[in-house]
KEKE-3310 file (N, C-alpha, C; in steps of 0.2 Angstrom, whole numbers, plus 5000, padded with zeros to 4 digits):
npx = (5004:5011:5018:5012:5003:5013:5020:5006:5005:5017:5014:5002:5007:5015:5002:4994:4999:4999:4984:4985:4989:4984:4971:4976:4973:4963:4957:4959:4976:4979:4972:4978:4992:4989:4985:4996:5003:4995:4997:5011:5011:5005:5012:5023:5019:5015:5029:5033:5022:5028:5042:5040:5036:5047:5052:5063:5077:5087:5087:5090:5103:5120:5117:5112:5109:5107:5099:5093:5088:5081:5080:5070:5059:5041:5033:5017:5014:5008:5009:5018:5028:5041:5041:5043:5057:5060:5059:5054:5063:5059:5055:5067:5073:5066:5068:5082:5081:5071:5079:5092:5086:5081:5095:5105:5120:5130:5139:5152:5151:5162:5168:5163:5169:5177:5171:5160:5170:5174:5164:5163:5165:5153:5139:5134:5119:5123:5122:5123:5119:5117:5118:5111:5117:5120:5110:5106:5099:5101:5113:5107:5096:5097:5110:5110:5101:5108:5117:5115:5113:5124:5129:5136:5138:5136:5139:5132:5142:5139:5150:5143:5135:5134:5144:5137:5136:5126:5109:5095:5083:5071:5069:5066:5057:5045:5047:5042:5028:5022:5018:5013:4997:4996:5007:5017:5027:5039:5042:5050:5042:5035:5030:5017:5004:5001:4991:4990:4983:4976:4980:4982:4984:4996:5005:5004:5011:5022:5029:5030:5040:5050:5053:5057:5068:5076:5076:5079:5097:5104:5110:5106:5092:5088:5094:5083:5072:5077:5078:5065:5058:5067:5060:5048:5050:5059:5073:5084:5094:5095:5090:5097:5106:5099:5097:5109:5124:5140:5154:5164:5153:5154:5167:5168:5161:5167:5176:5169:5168:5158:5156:5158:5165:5156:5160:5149:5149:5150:5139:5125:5121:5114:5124:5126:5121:5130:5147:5160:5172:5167:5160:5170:5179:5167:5168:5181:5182:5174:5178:5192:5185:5179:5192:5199:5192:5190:5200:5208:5207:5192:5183:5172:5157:5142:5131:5121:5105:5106:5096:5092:5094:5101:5115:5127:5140:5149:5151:5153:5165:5174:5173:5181:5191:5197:5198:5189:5183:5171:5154:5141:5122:5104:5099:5087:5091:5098:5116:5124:5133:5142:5146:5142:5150:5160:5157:5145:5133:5120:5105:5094:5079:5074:5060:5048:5034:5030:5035:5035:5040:5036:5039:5051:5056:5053:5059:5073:5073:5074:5067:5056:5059:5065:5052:5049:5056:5070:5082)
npy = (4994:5007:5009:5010:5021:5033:5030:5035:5048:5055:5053:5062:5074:5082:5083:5089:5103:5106:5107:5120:5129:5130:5134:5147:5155:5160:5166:5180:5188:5190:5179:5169:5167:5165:5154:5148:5145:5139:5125:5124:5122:5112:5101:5102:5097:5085:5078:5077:5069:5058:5056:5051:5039:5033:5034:5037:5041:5045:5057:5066:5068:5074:5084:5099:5118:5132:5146:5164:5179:5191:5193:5197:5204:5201:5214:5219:5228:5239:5234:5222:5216:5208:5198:5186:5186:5187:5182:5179:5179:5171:5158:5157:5152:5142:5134:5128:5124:5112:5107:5099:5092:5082:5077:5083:5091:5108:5117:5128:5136:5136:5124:5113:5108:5097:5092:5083:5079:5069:5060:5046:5042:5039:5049:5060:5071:5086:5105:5121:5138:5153:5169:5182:5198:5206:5211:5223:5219:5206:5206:5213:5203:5193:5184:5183:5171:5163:5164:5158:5145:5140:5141:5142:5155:5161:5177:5186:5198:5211:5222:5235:5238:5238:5248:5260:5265:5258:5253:5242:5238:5229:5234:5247:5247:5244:5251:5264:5258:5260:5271:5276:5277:5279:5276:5283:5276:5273:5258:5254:5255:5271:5281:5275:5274:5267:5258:5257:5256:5245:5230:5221:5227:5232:5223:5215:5227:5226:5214:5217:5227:5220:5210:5219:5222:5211:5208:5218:5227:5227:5237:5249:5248:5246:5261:5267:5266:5270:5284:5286:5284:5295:5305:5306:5310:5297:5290:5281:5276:5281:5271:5259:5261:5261:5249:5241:5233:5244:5246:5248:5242:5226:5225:5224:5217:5205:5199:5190:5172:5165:5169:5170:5178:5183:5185:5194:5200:5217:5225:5218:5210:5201:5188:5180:5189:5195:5201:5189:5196:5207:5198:5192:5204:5208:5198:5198:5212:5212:5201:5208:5218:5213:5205:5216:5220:5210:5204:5194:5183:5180:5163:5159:5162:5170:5172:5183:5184:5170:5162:5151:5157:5167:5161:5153:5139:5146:5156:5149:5142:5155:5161:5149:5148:5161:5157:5154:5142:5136:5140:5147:5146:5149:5139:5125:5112:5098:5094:5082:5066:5067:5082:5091:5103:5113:5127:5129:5127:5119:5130:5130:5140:5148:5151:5164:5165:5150:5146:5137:5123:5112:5112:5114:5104:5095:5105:5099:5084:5085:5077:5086:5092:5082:5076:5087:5085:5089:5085)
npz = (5000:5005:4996:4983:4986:4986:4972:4966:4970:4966:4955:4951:4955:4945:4934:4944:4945:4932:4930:4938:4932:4919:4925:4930:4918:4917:4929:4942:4944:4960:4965:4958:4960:4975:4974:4967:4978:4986:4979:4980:4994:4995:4988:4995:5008:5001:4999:5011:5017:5009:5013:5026:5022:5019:5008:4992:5001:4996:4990:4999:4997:5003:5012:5015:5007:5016:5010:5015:5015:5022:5039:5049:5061:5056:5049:5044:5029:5016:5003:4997:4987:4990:4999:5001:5002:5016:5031:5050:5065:5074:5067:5062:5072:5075:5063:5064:5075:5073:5062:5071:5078:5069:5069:5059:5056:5056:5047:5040:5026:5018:5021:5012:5001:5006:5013:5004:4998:5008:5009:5007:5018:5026:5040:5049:5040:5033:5035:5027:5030:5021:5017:5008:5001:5014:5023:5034:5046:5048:5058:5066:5068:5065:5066:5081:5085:5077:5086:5098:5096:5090:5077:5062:5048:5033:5026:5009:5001:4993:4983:4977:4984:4998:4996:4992:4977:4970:4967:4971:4964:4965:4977:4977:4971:4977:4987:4981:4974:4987:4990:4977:4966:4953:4938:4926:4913:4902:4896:4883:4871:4870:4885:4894:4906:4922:4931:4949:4957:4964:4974:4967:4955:4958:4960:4947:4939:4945:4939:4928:4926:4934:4921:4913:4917:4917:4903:4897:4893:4911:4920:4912:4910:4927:4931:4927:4931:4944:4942:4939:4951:4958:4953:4960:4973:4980:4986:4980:4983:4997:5002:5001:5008:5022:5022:5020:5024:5028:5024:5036:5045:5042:5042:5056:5060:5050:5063:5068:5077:5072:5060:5042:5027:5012:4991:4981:4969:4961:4955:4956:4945:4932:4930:4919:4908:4904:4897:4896:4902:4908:4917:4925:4932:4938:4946:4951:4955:4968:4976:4979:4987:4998:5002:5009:5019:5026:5028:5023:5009:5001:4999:4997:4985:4979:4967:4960:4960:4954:4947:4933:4921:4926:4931:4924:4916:4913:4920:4935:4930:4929:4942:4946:4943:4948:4959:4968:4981:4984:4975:4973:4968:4966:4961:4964:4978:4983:4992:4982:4983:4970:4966:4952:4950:4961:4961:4957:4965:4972:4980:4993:4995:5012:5012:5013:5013:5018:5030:5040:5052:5046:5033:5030:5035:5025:5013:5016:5013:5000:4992:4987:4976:4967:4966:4956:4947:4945:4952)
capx = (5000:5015:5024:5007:5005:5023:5020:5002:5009:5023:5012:4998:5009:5013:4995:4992:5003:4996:4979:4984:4993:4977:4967:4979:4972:4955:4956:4964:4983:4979:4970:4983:4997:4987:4986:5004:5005:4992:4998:5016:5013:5002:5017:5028:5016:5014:5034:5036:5020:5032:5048:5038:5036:5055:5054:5068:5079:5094:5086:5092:5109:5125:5115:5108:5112:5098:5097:5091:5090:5081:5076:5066:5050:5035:5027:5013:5014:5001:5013:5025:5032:5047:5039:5048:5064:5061:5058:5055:5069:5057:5055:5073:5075:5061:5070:5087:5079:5071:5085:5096:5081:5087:5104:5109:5127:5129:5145:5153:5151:5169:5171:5159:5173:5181:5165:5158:5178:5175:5158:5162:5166:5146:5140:5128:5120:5124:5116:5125:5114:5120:5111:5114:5116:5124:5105:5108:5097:5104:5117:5102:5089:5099:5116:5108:5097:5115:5125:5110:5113:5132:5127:5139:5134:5140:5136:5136:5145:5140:5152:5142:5127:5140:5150:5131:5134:5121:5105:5091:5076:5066:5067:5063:5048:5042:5045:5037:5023:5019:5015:5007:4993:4997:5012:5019:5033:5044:5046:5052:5039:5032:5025:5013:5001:5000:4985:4992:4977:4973:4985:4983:4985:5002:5009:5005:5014:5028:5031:5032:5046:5055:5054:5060:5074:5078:5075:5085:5103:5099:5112:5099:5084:5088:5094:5079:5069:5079:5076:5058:5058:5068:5055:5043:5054:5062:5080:5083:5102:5093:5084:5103:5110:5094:5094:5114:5128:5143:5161:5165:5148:5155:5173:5167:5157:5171:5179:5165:5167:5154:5154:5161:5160:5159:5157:5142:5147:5149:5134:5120:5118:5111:5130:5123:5119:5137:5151:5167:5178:5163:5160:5178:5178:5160:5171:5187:5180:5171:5184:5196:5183:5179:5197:5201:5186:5191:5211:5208:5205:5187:5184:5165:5153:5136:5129:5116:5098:5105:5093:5096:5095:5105:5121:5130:5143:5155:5152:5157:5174:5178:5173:5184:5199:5199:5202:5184:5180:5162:5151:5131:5117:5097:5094:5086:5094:5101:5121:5124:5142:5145:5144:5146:5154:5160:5158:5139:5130:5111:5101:5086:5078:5069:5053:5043:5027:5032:5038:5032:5043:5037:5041:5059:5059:5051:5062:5080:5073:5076:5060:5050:5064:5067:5047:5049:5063:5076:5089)
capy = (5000:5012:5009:5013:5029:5034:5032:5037:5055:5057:5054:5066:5080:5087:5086:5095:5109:5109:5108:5126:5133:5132:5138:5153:5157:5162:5169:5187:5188:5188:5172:5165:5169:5162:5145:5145:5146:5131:5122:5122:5122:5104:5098:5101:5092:5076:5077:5076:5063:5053:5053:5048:5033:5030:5033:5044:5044:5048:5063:5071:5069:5074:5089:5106:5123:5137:5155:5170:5185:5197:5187:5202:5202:5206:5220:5222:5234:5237:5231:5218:5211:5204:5195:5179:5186:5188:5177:5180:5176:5164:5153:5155:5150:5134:5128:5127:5116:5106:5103:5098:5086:5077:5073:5088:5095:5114:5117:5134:5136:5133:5116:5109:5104:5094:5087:5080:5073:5062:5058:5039:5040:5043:5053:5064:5077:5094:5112:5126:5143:5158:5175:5185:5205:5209:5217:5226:5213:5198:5207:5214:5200:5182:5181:5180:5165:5158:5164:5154:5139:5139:5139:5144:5156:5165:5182:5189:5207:5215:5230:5241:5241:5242:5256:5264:5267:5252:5253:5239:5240:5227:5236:5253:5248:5242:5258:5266:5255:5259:5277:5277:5276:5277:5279:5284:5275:5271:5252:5256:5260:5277:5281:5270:5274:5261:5259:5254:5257:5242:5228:5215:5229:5235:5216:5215:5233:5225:5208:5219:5228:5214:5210:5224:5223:5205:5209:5224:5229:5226:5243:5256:5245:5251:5268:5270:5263:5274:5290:5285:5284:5301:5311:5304:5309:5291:5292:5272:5275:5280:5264:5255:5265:5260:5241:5236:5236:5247:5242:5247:5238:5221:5223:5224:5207:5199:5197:5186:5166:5162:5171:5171:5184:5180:5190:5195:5202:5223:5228:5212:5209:5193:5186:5175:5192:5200:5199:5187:5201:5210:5194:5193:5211:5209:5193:5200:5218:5209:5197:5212:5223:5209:5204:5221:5222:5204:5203:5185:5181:5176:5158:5156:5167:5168:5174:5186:5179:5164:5156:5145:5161:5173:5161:5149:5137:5151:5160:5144:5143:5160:5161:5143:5152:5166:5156:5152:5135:5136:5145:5144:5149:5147:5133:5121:5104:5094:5093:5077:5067:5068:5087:5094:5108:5115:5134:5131:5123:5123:5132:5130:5145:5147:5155:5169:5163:5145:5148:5133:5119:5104:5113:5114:5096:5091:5105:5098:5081:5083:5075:5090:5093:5076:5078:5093:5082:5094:5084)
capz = (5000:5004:4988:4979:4987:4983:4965:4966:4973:4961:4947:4951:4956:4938:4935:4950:4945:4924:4929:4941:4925:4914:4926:4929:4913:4917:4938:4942:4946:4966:4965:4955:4967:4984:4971:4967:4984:4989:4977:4983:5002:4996:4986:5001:5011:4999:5000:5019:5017:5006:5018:5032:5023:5018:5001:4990:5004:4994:4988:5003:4997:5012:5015:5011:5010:5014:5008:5016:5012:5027:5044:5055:5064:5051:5049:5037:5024:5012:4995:5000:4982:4992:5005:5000:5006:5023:5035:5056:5068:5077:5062:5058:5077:5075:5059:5069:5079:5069:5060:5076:5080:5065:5070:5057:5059:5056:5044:5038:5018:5016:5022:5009:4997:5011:5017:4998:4996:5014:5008:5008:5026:5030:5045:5048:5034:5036:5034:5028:5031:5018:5018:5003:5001:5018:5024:5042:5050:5047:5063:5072:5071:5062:5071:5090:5082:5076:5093:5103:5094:5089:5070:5058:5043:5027:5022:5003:5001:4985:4986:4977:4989:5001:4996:4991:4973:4967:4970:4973:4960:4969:4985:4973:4968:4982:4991:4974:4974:4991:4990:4972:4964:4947:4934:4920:4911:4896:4894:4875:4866:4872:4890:4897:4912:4926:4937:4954:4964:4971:4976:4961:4950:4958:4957:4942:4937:4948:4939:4922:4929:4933:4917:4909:4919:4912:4895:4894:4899:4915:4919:4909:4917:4935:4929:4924:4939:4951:4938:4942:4957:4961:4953:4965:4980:4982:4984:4978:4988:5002:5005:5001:5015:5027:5023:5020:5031:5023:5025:5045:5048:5039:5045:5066:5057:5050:5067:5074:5075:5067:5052:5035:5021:5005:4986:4976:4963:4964:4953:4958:4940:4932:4926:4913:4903:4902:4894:4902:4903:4915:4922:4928:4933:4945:4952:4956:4963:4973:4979:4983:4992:5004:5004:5010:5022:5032:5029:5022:5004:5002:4996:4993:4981:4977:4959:4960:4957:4955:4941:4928:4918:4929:4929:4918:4918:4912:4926:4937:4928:4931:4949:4949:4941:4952:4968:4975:4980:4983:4972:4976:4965:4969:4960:4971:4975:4989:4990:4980:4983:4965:4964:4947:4951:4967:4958:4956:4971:4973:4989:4995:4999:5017:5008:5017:5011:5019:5039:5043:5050:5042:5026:5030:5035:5017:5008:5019:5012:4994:4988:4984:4971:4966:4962:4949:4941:4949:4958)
cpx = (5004:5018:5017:5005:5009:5021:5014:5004:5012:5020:5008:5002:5012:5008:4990:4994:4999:4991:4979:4987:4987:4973:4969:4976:4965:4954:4962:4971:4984:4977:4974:4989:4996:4985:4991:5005:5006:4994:5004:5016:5008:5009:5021:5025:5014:5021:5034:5033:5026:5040:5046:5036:5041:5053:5058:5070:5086:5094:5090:5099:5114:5120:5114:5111:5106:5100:5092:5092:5088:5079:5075:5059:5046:5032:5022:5011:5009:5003:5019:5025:5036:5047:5043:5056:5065:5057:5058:5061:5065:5056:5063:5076:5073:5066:5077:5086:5075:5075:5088:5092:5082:5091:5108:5116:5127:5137:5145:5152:5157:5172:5168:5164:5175:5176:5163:5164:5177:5168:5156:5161:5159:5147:5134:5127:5119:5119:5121:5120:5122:5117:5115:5111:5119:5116:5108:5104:5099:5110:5112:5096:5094:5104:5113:5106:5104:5118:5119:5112:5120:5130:5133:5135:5140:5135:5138:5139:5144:5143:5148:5136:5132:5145:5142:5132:5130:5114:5100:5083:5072:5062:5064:5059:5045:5040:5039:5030:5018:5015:5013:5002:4992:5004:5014:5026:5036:5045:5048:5047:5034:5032:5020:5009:4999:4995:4988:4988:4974:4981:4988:4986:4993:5006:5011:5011:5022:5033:5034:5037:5051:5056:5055:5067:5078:5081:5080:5093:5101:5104:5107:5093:5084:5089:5089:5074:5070:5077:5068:5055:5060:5064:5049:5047:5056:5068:5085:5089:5102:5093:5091:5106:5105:5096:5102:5119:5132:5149:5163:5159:5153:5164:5174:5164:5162:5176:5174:5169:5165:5152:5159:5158:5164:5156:5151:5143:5149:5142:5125:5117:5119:5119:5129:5124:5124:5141:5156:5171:5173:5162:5165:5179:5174:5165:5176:5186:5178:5174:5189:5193:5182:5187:5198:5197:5187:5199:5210:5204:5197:5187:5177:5161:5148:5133:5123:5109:5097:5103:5096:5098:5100:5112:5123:5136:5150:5157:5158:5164:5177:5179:5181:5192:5202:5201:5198:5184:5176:5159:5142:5128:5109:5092:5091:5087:5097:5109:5123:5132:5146:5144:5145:5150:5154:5157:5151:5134:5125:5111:5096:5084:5072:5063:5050:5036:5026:5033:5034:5037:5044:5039:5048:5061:5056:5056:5069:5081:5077:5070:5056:5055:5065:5058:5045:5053:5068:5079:5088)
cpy = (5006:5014:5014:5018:5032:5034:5036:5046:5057:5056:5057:5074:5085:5088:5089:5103:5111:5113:5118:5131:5134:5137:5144:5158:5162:5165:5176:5184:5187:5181:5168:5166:5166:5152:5142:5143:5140:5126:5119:5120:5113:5099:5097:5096:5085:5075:5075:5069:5056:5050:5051:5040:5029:5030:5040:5044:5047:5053:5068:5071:5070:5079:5094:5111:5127:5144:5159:5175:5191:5194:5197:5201:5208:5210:5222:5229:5233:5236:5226:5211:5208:5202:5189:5178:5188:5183:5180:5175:5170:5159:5152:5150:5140:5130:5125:5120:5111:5100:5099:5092:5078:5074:5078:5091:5102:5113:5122:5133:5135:5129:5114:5104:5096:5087:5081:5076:5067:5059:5051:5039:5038:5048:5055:5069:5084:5098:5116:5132:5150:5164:5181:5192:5210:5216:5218:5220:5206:5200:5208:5209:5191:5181:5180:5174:5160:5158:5159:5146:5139:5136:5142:5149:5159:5168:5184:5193:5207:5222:5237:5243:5244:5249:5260:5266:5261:5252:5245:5239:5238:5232:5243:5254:5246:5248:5264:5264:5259:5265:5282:5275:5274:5280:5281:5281:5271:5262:5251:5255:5265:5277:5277:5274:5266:5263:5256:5256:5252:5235:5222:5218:5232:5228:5214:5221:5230:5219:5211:5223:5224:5210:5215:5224:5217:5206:5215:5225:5231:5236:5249:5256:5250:5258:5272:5270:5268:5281:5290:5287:5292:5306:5310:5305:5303:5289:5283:5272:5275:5274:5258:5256:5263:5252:5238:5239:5237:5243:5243:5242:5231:5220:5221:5214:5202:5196:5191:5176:5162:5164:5171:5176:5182:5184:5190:5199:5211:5225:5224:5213:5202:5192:5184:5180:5196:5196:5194:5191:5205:5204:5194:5198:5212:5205:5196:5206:5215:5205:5201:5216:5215:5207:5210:5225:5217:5204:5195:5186:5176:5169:5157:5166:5165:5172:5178:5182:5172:5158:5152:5152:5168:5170:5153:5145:5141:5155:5156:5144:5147:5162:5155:5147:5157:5164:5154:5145:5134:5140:5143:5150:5144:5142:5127:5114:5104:5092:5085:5075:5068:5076:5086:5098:5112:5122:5133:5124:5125:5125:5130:5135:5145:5155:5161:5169:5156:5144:5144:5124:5113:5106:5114:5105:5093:5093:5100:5091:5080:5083:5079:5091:5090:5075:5079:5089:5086:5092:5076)
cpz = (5000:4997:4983:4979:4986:4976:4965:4965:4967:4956:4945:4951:4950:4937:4937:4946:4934:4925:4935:4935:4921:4918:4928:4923:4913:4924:4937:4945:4954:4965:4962:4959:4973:4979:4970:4972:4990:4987:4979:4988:5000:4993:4991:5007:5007:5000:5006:5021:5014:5011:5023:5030:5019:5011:4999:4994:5003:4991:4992:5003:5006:5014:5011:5011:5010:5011:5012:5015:5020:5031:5050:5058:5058:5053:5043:5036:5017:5005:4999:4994:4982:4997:5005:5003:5013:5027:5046:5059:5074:5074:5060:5065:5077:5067:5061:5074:5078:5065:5065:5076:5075:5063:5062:5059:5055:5054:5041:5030:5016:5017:5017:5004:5001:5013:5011:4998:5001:5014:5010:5015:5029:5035:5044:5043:5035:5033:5033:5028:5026:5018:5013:5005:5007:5022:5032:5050:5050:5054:5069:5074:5070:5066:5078:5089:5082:5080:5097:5102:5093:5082:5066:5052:5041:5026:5018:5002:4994:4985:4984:4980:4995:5002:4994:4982:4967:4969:4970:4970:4962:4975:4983:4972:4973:4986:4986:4973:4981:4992:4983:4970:4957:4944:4931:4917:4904:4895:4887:4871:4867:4881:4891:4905:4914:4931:4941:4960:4967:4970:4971:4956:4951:4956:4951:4937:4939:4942:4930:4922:4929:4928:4912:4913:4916:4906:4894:4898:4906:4921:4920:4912:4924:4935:4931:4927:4943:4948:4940:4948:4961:4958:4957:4970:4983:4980:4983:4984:4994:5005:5003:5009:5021:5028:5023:5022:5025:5027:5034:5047:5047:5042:5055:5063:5055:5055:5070:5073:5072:5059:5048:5032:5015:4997:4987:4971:4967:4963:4956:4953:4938:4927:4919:4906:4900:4900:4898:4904:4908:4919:4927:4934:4939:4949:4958:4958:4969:4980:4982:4986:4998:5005:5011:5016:5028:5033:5027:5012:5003:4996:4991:4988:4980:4972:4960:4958:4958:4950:4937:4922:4917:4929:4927:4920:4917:4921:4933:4937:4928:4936:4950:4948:4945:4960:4970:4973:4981:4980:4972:4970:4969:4967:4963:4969:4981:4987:4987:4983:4976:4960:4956:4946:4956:4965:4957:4959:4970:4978:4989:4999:5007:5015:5014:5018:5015:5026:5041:5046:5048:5035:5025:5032:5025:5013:5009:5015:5005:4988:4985:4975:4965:4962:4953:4946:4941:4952:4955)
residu = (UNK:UNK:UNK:UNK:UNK:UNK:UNK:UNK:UNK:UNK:UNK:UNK:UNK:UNK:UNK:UNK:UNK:UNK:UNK:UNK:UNK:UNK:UNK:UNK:UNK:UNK:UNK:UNK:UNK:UNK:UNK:UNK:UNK:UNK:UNK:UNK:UNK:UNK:UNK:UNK:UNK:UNK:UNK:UNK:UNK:UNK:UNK:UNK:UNK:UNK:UNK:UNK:UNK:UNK:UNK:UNK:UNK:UNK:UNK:UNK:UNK:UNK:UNK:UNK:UNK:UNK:UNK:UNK:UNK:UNK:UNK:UNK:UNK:UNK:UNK:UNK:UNK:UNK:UNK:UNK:UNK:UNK:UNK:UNK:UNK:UNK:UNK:UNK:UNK:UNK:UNK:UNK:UNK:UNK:UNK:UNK:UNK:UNK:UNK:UNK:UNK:UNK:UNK:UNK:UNK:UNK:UNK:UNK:UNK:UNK:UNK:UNK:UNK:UNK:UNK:UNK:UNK:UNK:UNK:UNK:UNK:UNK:UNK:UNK:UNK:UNK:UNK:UNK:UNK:UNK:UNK:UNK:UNK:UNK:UNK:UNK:UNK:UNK:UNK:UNK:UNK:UNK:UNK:UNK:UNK:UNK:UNK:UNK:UNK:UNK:UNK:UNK:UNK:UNK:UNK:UNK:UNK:UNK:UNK:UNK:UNK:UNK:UNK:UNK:UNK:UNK:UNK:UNK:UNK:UNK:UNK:UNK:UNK:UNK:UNK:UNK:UNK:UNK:UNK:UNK:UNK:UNK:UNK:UNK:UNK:UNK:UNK:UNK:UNK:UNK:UNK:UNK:UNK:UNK:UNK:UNK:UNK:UNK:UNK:UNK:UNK:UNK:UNK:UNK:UNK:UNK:UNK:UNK:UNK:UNK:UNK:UNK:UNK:UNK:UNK:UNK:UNK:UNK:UNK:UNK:UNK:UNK:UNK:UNK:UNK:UNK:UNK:UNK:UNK:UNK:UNK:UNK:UNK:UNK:UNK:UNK:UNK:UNK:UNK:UNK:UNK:UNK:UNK:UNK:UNK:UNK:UNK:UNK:UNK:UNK:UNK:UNK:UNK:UNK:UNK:UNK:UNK:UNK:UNK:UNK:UNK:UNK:UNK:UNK:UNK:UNK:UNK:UNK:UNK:UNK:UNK:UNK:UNK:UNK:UNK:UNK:UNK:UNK:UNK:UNK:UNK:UNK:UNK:UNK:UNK:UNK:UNK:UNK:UNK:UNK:UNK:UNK:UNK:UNK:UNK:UNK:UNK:UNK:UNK:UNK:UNK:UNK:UNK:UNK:UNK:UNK:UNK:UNK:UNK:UNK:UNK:UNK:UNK:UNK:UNK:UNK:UNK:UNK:UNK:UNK:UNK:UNK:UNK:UNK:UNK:UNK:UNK:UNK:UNK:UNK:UNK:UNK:UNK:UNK:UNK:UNK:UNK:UNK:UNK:UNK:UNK:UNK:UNK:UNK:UNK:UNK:UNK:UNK:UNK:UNK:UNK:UNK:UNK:UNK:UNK:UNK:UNK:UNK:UNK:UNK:UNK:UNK:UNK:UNK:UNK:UNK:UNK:UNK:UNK:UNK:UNK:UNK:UNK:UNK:UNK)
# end
């Protein structure tokens, strides 16, 4: 009967996900968003179903690595397009000890090589936790969480949030979003007005944005975002200078025990879309601003975005050439022993919309992954 289940599950759950894809077709953009939402938070639960009855157990590979981006106590705000990237310090607290309860071991991002090399040996599967962007919170709300526990973690450094001359489009629009109504703007051909009066209709304004930044030099894209935004009194470098610790913050940081710091890149553009010679360029600024911030040559890096579309395996062998021996992107996937490539690790992100700990024991598994036909 278990075995039957197990297949049953895994063979319904594309079907699951088509038949929410059609109907996406015909329901508003809200209601399509709280389906992706059902839809996934059930997938995670048929996953979790499925390891509690011993199947897939090799999905879960040696271990995991997570991503976060901002862990603070919420606060609702009446647009929050980047919910997914924040997470509360009691959920960050409850999934810590989840993990532990599963005989998890807690390893710095820069052992990984070492660990995947003694793979034979067994052991128990690890966790590493990485927190991309260097936000101010991850010192005022995450590291207590990680001194409570004796967790190791990596944070990214993009030097040019850091030193303040890069702005932040998501976070741009979001502040933009929240205190308008309606737009005007250029996506290349003419001016457009944007209705942004009610909250389906700003999402929607949001997600066309985010693909204008894609699609175009993504450079002149934000440019042209933050030009946006300063004629509406919204100083985009501002809200850089509010959210991400600058170089004295991160060098008081790089003294601690627990921490690492590791690139990002200066600009936090999608590598994939530039040249090698700017690829090269975002690596090694990045690698001599953190150098120069800790007194240690940094080892690991994490690729902006992260996608399949953001970075490539160029990227990989130019981070590998440059010196790092881990390189993470946000592809999702369980550490296997047969990595393919130390320079382009999957994460698994601890979602915002998800703060639930049986969905950190289903993602740690592997198996929702292993699902999608992703691992």
């Amino acid at each position: 009967m278990g075995a039957g289940l197990v297949c049953g599950l895994g063979a319904i759950w594309p079907d699951v996900r088509s038949r929410i894809d059609i109907m996406g077709k015909f329901i508003s953009d809200g209601l399509r968003g709280r389906l992706k939402q059902a839809a996934i938070a059930g997938g995670l639960d048929a996953a979790l179903l499925l390891k509690s009855l011993g199947a897939m157990k090799d999905a879960a590979g040696l271990g995991v690595i997570f991503t976060l981006h901002h862990v603070r106590p919420h606060i609702p705000l009446p647009f929050e397009p980047n919910r997914h990237l924040e997470i509360t310090p009691q959920f960050l607290d409850q999934t810590i000890r989840e993990l532990k309860a599963e005989g998890r071991i807690f390893v710095p991002l820069g052992d990984l090589p070492r660990r995947i090399f003694e793979a034979g040996s067994g052991g128990p599967r690890f966790v590493a936790f990485t927190l991309d962007d260097g936000n101010r919170n991850n010192v005022e709300h995450a590291l207590p969480v990680f001194e409570r526990h004796g967790v190791p973690l990596t944070i990214f450094v993009a030097k040019g949030l850091s030193e303040r001359t890069h702005s932040m489009w998501w976070e741009t629009l979001a502040a933009l979003f929240r205190q308008q109504y309606a737009l005007a703007f250029d996506f290349g051909e003419g001016r457009q007005q944007l209705d942004l009066s009610e909250p389906e209709a700003k999402q929607l304004a949001f997600e066309r944005f985010a693909a204008f930044v894609r699609q175009r030099d993504e450079m002149e894209a934000v440019s042209a975002i933050d030009a946006l935004a300063e004629d509406h009194g919204i100083q985009p470098l501002e809200i850089v200078r509010s959210l991400i610790m600058d170089g004295q913050d991160l060098q008081r940081l790089a003294n601690h025990p627990l921490v690492s710091l590791g690139a990002h890149t200066v600009s936090h553009r999608a590598l994939a879309r530039l040249s090698a010679a700017e690829v090269a360029f975002e690596i090694r600024e990045s690698l001599d601003y953190v150098s120069a911030v800790t007194g240690a040559r940094p080892v690991t890096i994490a690729y902006p975005y992260g996608t399949a579309d953001a970075v490539s395996a160029r990227e990989g062998e130019i981070a590998a050439a440059l010196g790092f021996t881990v390189g993470v992107t946000t592809r999702p996937g369980t550490i296997m022993p047969a990595a393919a490539s130390m320079t382009l690790l999957p994460r698994i992100s601890l979602n915002g919309y998800y703060q639930k700990t049986r969905y950190v024991e289903a993602l740690a598994s592997g198996i929702p992954m292993r699902m999608l036909g992703k691992s």
